[in-house]
LOTOR-863298 format. One record per residue (C-alpha): residue number from 0; residue in one letter; y, z, x. Coordinates in pm, 1 decimal. Layout:
<sites>
+-----+------+----------+----------+----------+
! seq ! type !        v !        w !        u !
+-----+------+----------+----------+----------+
! NUM !    A !        Y !        Z !        X !
...
+-----+------+----------+----------+----------+
</sites>
This chain:
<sites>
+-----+------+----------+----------+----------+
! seq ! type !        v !        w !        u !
+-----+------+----------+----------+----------+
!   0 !    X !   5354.9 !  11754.5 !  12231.9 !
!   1 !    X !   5699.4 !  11561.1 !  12187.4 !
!   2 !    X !   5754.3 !  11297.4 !  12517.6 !
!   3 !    X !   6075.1 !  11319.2 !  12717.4 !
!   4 !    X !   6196.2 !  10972.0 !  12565.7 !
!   5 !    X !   6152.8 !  11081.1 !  12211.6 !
!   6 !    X !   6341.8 !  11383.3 !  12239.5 !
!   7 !    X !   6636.8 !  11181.4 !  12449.7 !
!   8 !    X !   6628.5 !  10998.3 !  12109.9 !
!   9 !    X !   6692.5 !  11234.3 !  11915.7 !
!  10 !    X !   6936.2 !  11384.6 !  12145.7 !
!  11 !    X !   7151.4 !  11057.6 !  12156.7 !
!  12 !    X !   7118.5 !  11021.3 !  11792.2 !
!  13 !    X !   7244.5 !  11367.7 !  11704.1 !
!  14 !    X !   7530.2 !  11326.2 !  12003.1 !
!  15 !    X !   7637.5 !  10984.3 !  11807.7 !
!  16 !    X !   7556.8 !  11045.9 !  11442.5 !
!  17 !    X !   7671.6 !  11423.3 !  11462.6 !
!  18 !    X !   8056.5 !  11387.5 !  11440.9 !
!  19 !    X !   8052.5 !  11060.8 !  11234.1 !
!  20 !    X !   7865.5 !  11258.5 !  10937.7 !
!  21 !    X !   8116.5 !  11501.7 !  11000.6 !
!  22 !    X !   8412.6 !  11266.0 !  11020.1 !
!  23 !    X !   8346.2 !  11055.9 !  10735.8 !
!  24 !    X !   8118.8 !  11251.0 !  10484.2 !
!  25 !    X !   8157.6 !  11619.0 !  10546.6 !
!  26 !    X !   8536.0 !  11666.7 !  10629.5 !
!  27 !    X !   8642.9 !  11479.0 !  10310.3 !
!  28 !    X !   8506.7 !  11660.7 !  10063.3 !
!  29 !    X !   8553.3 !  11974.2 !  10235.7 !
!  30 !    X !   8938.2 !  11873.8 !  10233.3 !
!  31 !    X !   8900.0 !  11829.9 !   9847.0 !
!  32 !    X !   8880.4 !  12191.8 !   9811.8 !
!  33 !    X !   9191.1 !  12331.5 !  10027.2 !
!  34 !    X !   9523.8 !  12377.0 !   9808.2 !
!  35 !    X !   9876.9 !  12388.4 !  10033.7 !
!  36 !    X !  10222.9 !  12292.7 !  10025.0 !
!  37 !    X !  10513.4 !  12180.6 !  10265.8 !
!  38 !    X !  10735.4 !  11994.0 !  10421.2 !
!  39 !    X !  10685.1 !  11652.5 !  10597.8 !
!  40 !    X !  10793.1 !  11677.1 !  10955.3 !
!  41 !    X !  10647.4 !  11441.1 !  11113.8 !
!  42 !    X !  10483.7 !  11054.7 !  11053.6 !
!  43 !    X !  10286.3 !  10821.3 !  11300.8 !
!  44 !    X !  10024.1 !  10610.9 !  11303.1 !
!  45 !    X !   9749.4 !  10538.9 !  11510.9 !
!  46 !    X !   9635.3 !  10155.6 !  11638.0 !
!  47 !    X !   9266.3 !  10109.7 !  11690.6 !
!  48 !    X !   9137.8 !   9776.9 !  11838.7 !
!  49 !    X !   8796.8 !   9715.8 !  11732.2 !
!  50 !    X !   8556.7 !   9471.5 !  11730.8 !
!  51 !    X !   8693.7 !   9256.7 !  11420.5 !
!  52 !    X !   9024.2 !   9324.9 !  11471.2 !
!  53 !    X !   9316.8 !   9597.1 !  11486.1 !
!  54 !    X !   9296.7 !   9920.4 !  11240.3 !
!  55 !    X !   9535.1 !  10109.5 !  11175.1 !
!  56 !    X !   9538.3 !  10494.3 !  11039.8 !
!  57 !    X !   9810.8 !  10686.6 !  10903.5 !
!  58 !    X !   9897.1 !  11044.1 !  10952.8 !
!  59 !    X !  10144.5 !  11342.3 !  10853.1 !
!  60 !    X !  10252.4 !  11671.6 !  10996.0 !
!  61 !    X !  10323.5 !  11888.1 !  10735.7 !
!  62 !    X !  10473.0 !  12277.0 !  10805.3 !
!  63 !    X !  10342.2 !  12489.3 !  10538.3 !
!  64 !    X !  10568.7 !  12781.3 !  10386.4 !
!  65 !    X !  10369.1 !  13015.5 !  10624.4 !
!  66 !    X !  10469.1 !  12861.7 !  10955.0 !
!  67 !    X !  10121.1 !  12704.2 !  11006.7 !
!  68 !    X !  10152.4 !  12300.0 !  11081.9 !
!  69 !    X !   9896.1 !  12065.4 !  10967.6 !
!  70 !    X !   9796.4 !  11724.1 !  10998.0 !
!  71 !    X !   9690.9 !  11509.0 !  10712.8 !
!  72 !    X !   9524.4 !  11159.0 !  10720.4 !
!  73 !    X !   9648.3 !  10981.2 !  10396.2 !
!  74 !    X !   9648.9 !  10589.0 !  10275.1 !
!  75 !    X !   9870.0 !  10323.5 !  10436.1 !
!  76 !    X !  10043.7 !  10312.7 !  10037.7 !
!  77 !    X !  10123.8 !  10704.4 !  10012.3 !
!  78 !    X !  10271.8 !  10667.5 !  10419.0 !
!  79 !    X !  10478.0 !  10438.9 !  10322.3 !
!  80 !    X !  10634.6 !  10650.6 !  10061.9 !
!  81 !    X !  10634.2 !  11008.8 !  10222.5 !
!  82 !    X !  10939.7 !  11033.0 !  10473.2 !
!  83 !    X !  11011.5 !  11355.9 !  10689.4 !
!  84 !    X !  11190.4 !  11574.2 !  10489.9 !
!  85 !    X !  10945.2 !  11506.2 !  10149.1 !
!  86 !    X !  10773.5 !  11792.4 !   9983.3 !
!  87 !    X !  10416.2 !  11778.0 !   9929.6 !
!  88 !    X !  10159.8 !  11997.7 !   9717.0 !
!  89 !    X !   9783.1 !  11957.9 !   9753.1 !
!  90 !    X !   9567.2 !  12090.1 !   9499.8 !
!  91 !    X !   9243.4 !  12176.9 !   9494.4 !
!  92 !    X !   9003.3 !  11954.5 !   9358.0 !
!  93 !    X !   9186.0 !  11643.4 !   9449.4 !
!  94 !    X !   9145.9 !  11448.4 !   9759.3 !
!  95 !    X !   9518.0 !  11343.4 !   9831.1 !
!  96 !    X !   9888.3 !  11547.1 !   9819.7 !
!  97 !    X !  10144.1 !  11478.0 !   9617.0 !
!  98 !    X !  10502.0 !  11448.8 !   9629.5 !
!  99 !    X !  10618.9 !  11706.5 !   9442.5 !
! 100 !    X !  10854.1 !  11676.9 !   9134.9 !
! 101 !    X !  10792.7 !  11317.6 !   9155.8 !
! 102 !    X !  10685.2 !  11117.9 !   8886.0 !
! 103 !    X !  10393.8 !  10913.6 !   8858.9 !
! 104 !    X !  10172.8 !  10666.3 !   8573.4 !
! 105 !    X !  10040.0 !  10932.4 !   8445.2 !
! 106 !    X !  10389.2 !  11135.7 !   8408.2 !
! 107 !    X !  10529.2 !  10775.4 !   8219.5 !
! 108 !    X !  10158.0 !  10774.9 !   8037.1 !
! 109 !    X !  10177.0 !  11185.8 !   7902.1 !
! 110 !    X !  10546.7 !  11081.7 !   7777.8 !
! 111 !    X !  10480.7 !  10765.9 !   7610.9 !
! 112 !    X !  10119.3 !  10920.2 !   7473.8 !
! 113 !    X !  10213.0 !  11269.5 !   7330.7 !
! 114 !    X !  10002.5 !  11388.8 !   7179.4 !
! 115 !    X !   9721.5 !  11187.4 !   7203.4 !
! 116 !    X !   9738.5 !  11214.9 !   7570.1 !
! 117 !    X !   9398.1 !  11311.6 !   7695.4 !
! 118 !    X !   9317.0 !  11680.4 !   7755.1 !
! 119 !    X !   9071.9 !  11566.4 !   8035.8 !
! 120 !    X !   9365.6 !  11422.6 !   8216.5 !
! 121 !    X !   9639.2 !  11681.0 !   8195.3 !
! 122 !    X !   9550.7 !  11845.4 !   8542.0 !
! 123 !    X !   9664.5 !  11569.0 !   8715.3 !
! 124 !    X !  10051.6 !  11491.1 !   8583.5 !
! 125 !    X !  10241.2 !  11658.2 !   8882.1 !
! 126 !    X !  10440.8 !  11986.7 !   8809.5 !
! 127 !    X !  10779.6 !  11901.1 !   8841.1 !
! 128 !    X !  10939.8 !  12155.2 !   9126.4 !
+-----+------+----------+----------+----------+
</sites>
């Protein structure tokens, strides 16, 4: 028969461990599968003060075609670039949106390549509009 402590373990651990599995393993690669698009309409950020110092995260509001908002965590690097106002498509199968009918290396890669641009890689050159 299980003590009292041992199952307050295991109660604490699941309380703790529970929404960081969720948070940093199971939510991205669940987000890797959704496809939307919209329209930026909102940026902020988020300061954190932690135990080596200050972190910051960086978040969107996008409004979808449909009317439904949603917010998106994305790099410091694509926030900086994404204003309100910017279109973005996410695809399914890849972890990040993108700003649609923008080019990107692989757009100035495909050109400059031809035909010898790899098949493996055409899926991710944006679609312009």
């Amino acid at each position: 028969m299980p003590s009292w402590r041992g199952l307050l373990i295991l109660f604490a651990l699941v309380l703790v461990g529970g929404p960081f599995i969720w948070h940093y393993l199971i939510r991205p690669q669940s987000a890797k599968w959704e496809a939307w698009e919209g329209v930026v309409v909102e940026r902020f950020q988020r300061h954190y003060q932690g135990r080596y110092g200050e972190l910051t995260t960086y978040h969107l509001r996008v409004e979808c075609p449909d009317g439904r908002r949603r917010n998106v965590d994305v790099t410091g690097t694509m926030w900086i670039g994404m204003n309100v106002g910017t279109r973005l498509r996410k695809t399914k199968g890849e972890r990040w949106p993108r700003i649609v009918g923008a080019p990107n290396g692989l757009n100035l890669l495909e050109k400059e390549m031809g035909k010898d641009f790899p098949k493996q890689l055409r899926p991710l050159v944006p679609v312009s509009k």
